[in-house]
C-alpha positions as CSV (number, residue, x, y, z in Angstrom):
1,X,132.3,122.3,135.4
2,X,130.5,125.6,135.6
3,X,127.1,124.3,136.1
4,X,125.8,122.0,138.7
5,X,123.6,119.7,136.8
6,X,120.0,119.5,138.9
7,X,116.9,118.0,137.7
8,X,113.8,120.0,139.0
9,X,110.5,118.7,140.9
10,X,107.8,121.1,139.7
11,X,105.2,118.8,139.9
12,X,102.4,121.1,141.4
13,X,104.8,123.6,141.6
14,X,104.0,127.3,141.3
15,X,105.7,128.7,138.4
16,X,105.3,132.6,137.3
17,X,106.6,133.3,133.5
18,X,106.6,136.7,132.5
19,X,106.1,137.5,128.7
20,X,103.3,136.2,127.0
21,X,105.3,135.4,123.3
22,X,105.8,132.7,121.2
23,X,109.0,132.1,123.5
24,X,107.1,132.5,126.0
25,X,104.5,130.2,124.9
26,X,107.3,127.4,124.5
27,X,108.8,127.6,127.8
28,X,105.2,127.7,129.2
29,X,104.6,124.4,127.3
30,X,107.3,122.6,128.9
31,X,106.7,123.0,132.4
32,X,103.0,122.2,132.1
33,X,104.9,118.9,130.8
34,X,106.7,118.9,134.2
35,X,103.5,119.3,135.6
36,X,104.2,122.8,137.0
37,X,101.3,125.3,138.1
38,X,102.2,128.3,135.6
39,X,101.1,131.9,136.0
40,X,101.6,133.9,133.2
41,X,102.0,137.7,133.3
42,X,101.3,139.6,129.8
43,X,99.1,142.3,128.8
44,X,98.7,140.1,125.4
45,X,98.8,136.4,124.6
46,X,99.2,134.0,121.8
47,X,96.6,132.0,120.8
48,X,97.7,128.8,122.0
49,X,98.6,130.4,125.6
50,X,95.0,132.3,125.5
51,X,93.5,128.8,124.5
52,X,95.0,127.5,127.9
53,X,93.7,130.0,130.2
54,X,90.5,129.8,128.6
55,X,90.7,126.1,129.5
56,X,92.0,126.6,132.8
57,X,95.8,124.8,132.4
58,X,97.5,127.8,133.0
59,X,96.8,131.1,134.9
60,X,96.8,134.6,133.8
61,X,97.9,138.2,135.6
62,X,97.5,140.3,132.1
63,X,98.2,143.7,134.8
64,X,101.4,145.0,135.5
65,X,104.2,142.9,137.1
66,X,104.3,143.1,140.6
67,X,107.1,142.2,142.5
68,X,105.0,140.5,145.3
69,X,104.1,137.9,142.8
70,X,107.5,136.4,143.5
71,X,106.5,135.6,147.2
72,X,104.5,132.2,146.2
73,X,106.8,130.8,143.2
74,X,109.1,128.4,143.2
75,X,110.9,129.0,140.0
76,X,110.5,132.7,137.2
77,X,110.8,132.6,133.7
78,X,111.2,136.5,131.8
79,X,110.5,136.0,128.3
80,X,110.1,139.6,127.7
81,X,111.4,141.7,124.9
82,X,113.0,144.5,127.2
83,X,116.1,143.9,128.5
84,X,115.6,146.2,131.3
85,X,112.5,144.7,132.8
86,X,113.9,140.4,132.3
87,X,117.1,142.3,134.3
88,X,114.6,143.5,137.0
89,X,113.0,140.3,137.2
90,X,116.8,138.6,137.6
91,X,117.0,141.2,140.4
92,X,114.5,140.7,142.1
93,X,114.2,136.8,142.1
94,X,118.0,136.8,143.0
95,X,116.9,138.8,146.4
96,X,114.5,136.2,147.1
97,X,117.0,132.9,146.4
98,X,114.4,132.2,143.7
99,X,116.6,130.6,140.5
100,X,115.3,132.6,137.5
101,X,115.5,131.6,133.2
102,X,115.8,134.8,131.5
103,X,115.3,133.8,127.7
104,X,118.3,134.7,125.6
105,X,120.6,135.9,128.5
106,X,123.0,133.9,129.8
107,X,124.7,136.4,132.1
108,X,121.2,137.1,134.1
109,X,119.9,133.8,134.2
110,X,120.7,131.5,137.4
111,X,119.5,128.6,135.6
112,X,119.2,127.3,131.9
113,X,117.0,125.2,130.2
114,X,118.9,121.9,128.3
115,X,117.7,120.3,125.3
116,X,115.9,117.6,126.6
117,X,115.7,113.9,125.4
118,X,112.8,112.6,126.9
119,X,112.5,108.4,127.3
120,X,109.8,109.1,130.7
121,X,111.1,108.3,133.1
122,X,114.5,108.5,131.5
123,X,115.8,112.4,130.7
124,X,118.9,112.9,129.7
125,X,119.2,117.0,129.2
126,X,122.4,119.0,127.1
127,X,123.2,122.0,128.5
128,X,126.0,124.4,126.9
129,X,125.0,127.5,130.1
130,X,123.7,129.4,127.7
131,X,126.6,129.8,125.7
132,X,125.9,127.7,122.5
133,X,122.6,126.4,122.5
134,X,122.4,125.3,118.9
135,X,125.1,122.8,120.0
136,X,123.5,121.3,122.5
137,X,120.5,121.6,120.1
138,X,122.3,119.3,117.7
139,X,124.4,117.0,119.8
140,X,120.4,116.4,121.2
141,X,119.5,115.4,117.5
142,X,122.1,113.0,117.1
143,X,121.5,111.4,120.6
144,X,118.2,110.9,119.7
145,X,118.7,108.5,116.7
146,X,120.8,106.7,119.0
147,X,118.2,106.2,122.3
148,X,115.6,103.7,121.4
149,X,112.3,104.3,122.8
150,X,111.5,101.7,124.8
151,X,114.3,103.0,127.2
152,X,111.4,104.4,129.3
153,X,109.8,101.1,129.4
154,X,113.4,99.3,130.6
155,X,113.6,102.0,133.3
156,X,110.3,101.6,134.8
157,X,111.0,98.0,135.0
158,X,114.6,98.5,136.5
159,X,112.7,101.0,139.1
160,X,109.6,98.0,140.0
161,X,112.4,95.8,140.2
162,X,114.8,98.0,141.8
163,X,114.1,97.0,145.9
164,X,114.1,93.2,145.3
165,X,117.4,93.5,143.4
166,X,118.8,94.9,146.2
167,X,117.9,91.7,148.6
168,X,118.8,89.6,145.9
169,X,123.0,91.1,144.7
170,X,124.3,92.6,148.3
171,X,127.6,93.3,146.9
172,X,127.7,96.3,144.6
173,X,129.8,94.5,141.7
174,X,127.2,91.6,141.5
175,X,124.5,94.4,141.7
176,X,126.3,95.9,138.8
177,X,126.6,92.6,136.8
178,X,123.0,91.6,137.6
179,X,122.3,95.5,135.7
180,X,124.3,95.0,132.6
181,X,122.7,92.0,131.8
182,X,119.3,93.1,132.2
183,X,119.9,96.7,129.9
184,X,121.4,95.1,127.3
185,X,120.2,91.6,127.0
186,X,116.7,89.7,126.3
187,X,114.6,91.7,128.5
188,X,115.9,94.8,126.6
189,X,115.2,93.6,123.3
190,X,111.6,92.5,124.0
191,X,110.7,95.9,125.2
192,X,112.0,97.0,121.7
193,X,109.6,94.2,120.3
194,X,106.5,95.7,122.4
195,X,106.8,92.6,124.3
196,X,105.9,93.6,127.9
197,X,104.8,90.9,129.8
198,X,107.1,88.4,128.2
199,X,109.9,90.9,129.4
200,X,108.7,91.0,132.7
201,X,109.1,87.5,132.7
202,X,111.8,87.3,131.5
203,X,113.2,90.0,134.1
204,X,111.6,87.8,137.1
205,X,113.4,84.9,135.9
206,X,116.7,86.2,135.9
207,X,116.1,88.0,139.2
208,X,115.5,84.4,140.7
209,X,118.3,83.2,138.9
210,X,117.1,81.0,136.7
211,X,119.0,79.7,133.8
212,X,118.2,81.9,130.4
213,X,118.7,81.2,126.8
214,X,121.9,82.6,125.1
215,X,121.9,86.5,124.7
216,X,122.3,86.1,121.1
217,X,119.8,87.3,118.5
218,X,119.2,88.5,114.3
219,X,118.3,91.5,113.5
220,X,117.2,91.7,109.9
221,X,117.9,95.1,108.6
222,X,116.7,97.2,105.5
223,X,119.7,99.3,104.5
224,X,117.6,101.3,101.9
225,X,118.5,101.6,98.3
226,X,122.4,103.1,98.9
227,X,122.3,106.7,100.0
228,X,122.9,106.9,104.3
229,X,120.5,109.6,104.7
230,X,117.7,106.7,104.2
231,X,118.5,104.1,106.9
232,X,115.6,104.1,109.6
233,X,116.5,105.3,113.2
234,X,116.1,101.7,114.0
235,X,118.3,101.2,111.5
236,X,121.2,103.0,112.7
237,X,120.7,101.8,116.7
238,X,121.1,98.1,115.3
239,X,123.8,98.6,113.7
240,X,125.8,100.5,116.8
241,X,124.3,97.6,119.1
242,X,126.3,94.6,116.2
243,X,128.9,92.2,117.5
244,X,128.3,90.6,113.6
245,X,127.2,92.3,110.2
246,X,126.3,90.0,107.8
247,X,125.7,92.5,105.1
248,X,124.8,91.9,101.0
249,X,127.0,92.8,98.1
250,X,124.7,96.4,97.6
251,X,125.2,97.6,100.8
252,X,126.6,100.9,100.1
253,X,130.0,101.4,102.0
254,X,128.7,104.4,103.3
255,X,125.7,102.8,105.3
256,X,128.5,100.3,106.7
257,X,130.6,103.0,107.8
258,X,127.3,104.1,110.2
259,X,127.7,101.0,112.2
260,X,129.9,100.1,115.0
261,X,133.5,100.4,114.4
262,X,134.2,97.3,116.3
263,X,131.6,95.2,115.3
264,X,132.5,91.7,112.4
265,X,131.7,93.0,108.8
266,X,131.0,89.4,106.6
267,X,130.0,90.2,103.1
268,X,127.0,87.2,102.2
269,X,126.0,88.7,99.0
270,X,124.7,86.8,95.8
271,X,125.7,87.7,92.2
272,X,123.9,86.3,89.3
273,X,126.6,84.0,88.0
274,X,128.9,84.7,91.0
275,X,127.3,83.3,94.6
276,X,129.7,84.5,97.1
277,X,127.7,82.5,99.7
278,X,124.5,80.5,99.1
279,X,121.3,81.0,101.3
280,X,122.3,77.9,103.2
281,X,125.6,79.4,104.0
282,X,124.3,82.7,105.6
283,X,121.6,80.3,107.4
284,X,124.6,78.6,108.8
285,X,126.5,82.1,109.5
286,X,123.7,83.3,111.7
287,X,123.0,80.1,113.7
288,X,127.1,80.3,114.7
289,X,127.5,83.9,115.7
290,X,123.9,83.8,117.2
291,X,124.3,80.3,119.1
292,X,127.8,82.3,120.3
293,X,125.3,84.6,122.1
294,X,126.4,87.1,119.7
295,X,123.9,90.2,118.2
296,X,123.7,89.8,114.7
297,X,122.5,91.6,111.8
298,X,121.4,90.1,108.3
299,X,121.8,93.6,106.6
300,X,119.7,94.1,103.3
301,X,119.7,96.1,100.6
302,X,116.2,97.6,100.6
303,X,113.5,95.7,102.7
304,X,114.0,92.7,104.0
305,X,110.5,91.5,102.9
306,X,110.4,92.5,99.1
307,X,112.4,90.1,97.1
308,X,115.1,89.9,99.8
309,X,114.2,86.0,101.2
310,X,113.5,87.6,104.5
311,X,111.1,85.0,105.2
312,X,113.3,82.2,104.4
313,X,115.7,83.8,107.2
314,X,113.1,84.2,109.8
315,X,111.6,80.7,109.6
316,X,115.2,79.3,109.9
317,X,115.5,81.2,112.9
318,X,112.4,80.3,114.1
319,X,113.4,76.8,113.6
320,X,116.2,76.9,115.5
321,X,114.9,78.8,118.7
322,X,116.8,82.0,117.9
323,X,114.8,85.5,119.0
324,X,115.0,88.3,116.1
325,X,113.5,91.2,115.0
326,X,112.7,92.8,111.8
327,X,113.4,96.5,110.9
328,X,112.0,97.4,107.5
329,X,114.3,99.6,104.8
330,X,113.2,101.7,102.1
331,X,112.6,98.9,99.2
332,X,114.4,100.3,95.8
333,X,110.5,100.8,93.5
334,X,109.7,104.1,96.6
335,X,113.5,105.2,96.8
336,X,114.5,104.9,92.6
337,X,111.5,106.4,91.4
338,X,111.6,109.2,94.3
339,X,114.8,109.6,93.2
340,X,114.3,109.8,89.4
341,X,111.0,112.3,90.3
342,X,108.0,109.1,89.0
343,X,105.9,109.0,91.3
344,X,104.8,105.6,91.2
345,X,100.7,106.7,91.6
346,X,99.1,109.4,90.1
347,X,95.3,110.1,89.7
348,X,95.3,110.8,86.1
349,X,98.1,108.2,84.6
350,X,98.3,105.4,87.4
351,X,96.0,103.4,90.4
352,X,97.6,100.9,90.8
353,X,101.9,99.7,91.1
354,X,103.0,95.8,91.0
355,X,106.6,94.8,92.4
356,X,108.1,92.0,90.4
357,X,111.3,90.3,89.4
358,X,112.1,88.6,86.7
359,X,115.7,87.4,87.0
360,X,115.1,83.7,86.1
361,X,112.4,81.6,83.9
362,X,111.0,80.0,87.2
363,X,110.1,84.3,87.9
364,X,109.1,84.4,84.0
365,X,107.0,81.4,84.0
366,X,104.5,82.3,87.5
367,X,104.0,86.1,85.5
368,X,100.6,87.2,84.5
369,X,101.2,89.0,81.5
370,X,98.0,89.6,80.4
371,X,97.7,91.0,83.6
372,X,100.5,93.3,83.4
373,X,100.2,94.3,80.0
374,X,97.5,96.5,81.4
375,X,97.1,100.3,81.3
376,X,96.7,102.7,84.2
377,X,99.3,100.8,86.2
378,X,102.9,100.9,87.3
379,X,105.1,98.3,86.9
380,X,108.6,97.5,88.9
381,X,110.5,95.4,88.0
382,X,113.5,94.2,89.9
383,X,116.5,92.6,89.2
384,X,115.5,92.6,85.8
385,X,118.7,94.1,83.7
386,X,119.3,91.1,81.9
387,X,116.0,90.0,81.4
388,X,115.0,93.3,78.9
389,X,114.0,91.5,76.2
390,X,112.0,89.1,76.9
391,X,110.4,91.7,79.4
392,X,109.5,94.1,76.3
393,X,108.3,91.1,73.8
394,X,106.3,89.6,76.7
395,X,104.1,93.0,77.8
396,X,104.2,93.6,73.5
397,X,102.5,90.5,72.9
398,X,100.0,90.3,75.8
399,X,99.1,93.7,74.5
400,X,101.2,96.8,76.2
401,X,101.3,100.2,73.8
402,X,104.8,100.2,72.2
403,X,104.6,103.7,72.9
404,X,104.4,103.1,76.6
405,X,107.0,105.1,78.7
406,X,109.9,103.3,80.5
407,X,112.5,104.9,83.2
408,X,115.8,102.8,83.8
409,X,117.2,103.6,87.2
410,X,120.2,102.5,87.9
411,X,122.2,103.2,91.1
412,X,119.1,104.7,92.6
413,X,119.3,107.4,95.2
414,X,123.4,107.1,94.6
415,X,126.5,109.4,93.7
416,X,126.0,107.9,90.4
417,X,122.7,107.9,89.7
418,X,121.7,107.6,86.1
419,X,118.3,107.8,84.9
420,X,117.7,106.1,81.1
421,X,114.1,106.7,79.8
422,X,112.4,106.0,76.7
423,X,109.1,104.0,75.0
424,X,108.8,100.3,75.3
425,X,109.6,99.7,72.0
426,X,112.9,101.5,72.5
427,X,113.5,99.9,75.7
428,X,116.4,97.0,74.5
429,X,118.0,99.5,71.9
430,X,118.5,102.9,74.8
431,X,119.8,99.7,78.0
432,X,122.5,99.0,75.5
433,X,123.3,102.7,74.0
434,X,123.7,103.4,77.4
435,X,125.3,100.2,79.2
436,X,122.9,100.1,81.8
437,X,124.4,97.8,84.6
438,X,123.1,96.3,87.8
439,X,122.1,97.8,90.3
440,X,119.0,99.2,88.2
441,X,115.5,99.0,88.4
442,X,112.7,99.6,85.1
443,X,110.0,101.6,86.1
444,X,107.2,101.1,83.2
445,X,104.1,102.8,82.8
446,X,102.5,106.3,82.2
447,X,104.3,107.6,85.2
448,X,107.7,107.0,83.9
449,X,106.6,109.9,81.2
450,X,107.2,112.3,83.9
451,X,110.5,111.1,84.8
452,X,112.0,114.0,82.4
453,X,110.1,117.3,83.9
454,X,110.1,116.2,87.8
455,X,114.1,114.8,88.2
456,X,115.6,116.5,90.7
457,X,118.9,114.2,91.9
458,X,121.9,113.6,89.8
459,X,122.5,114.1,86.3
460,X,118.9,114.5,84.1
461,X,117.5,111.4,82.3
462,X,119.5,109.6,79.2
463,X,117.9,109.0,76.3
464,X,115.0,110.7,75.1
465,X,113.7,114.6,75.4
466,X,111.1,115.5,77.8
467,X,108.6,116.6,74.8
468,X,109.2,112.9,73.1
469,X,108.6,110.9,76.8
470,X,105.8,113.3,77.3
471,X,104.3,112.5,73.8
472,X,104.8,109.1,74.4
473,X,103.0,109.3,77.6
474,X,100.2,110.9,76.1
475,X,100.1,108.3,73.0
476,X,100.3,105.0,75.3
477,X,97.1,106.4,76.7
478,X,94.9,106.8,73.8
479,X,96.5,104.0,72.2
480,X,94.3,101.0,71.5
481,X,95.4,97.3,72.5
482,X,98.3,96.5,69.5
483,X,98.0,93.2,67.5
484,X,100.6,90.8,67.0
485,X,101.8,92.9,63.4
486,X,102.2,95.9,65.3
487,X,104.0,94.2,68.2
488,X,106.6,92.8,65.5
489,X,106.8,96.2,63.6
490,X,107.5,98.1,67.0
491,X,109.9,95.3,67.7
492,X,111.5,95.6,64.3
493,X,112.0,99.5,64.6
494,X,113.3,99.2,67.9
């Protein structure tokens, strides 16, 4: 080890930086974060650093340096563009056993600034001396989607708490035990829930020793529509924290390769015709592994709430006692037709977008068709690749344009992405040219017209030219309400 790591007191600390540049500027921004008293010494300022002085935060010498200014300081910064004077500054700080940051140069610096992760009162800093500071820039960037951020909150409780659990566990190893507990177990995850006083009840219950509930607990996760990049931070930290996945059939393998390597991987998901495990089943999954004071999580494709029976799962666990939490995914309607380049509003073709699924009659029947048969709107529709037809002769006879655009998404935001668009007359006849499959989602309305000029991922859209969906777009807007003949002529051509 080169460096001695050393974390730095500056609270009303006098601090001279010399330079007064946008480097300048950022290292002058940190230690006011510190708390530091900075002087800066330029003849010229950036705006943000003369908005400080002006303010008062930080101090100003725009004259000459002066070497006497190092008398006072406890710590020099030279963020200047000349290599001679920063090597000056080195000298003479180094003369007075002040440690000294030159910006850029590792050789005259006696200290270095780390990237900093900052969960107050918990820093953890990366430091590569100077050497490779893009690495420690990154290996900070992945630390961060690791560290949740109520870590601050659990180490100001561990610091309140900190003398009496010293009375309480004499011996070290107990001391230890008594820690371990407390960072990774209910008083932990109620600081994640923003849950502070029932935490710090919780703590003081465990510090007298009274009997807790098991450690286990759900967490219901939103995996997103398939492509990694889209899992929340949250996301990701539940997943590394998993003793038990129980994850759905979509789950892409590549979110599952994200979680712990360790961790129980349970596949739960339902196929139309083909139930790998009924509701009741992954009920009883999660009350075993969670009564085992095991952390569980119910991953989802998408969000958990939109057409994924999160509710049912959380008023089961409810039911039977067991704490959870809920972190939300990207639900398929934002990440398909992001994907596909429809955006789902628009102030001249939509105001309005309705999720639905029609996968069964029971989802058919409790439809307003009239309702959705309206202009001006977006409609997605999940789960509803086998359900075209009736779809298309529903909105047809309640009154949709024939002409009306459609895009067909399937394996949204996926390697295989494919992107089938068309009218809603042709919207049976282009699914079966092109053997759409599940996963997919129909995105129908004026919108879907634009699917053609604004793709950006994967292959372009199937099916139709970006003149005739435009065209169509266009038509379905000017287009009066059809009657029942044109509804069964459109059908007929289709």
């Amino acid at each position: 080890m080169k460096l001695y790591p050393l974390f730095a007191d500056l609270s009303h600390r006098a601090v001279l930086v010399i330079g007064g540049g946008a480097v300048a500027e950022r290292k002058v921004a940190a230690l006011l974060g510190a708390g530091a008293q900075v002087t800066v010494n330029a003849p010229a300022l950036t705006p943000l650093l003369r908005q400080w002085v002006e303010r008062g935060v930080v101090a100003h010498r725009p004259e000459a340096f002066r070497e006497t200014w190092l008398d006072r300081v406890w710590l020099v910064v030279a963020a200047t563009s000349d290599r001679a004077t920063n090597a000056l500054i080195a000298e003479l700080a180094g003369l007075r056993r002040l440690f000294v940051n030159v910006v850029d140069d590792a050789q005259l610096s006696s200290f270095h600034v780390p990237a900093v992760i900052d969960r107050a009162p918990l820093t953890i800093a990366i430091s590569s001396g100077g050497q490779a500071p893009m690495l420690a820039r990154l290996l900070r960037e992945r630390l961060e989607t690791l560290l949740d951020h109520s870590l601050g909150a659990l180490a100001t409780l561990a610091a309140r708490l900190r003398p009496r659990i010293r009375l309480r566990f004499k011996q070290p190893a107990a001391r230890r035990r008594f820690y371990e507990t407390l960072f990774a177990g209910p008083v932990a995850t109620l600081l994640r829930q923003g849950r502070e006083a029932e935490a710090r009840l919780a703590a003081e219950r465990a510090l007298a020793g009274e009997p807790g509930t098991s450690a286990g607990s759900v967490v219901l996760v939103g995996a997103g529509p398939g492509d990694p990049g889209l899992l929340t931070l949250r996301g990701l930290r539940a997943l590394n924290e998993a003793d038990v996945i129980l994850h759905d059939r979509l789950v892409s393998a590549e979110v599952l390769a994200l979680a712990r390597r360790d961790a129980v991987r349970i596949e739960v998901g339902k196929q139309a015709g083909n139930h790998h495990a009924t509701q009741s089943q992954i009920h009883d999954l999660m009350l075993e592994h969670a009564g085992a004071g095991r952390r569980v999580v119910r991953l989802k494709g998408g969000d958990p709430f939109v057409f994924g029976r999160g509710g049912e799962e959380l008023e089961f666990l409810r039911a039977h006692g067991i704490p959870y939490e809920v972190v939300p995914g990207i639900t398929a309607a934002l990440a398909c037709a992001a994907y596909a380049g429809v955006p789902l509003t628009h102030r001249e073709h939509a105001q309005s977008v309705r999720l639905l699924t029609a996968h069964c009659q029971a989802s058919r029947d409790t439809l307003d068709w009239s309702a959705l048969a309206q202009e001006k709107q977006t409609l997605t529709v999940y789960m509803g690749v086998g359900e075209l037809a009736t779809l298309q002769s529903k909105l047809l006879e309640h009154g949709r344009a024939p002409a009306t655009p459609f895009a067909l998404v399937e394996n949204g935001s996926r390697a295989g992405q494919r992107v089938v668009t068309g009218t809603l007359a042709q919207l049976v006849e282009r699914a079966q040219a092109h053997a759409v499959r599940s996963p997919a989602l129909l995105i129908l309305g004026e919108v879907a017209a634009l699917a053609g000029s604004l793709a950006w991922f994967g292959a372009p859209p199937l099916g139709a030219s970006v003149h005739d969906i435009g065209e169509a777009g266009r038509a379905a807007r000017v287009r009066p309400p059809a009657r029942q003949d044109d509804v069964l002529a459109a059908l007929h051509q289709a």
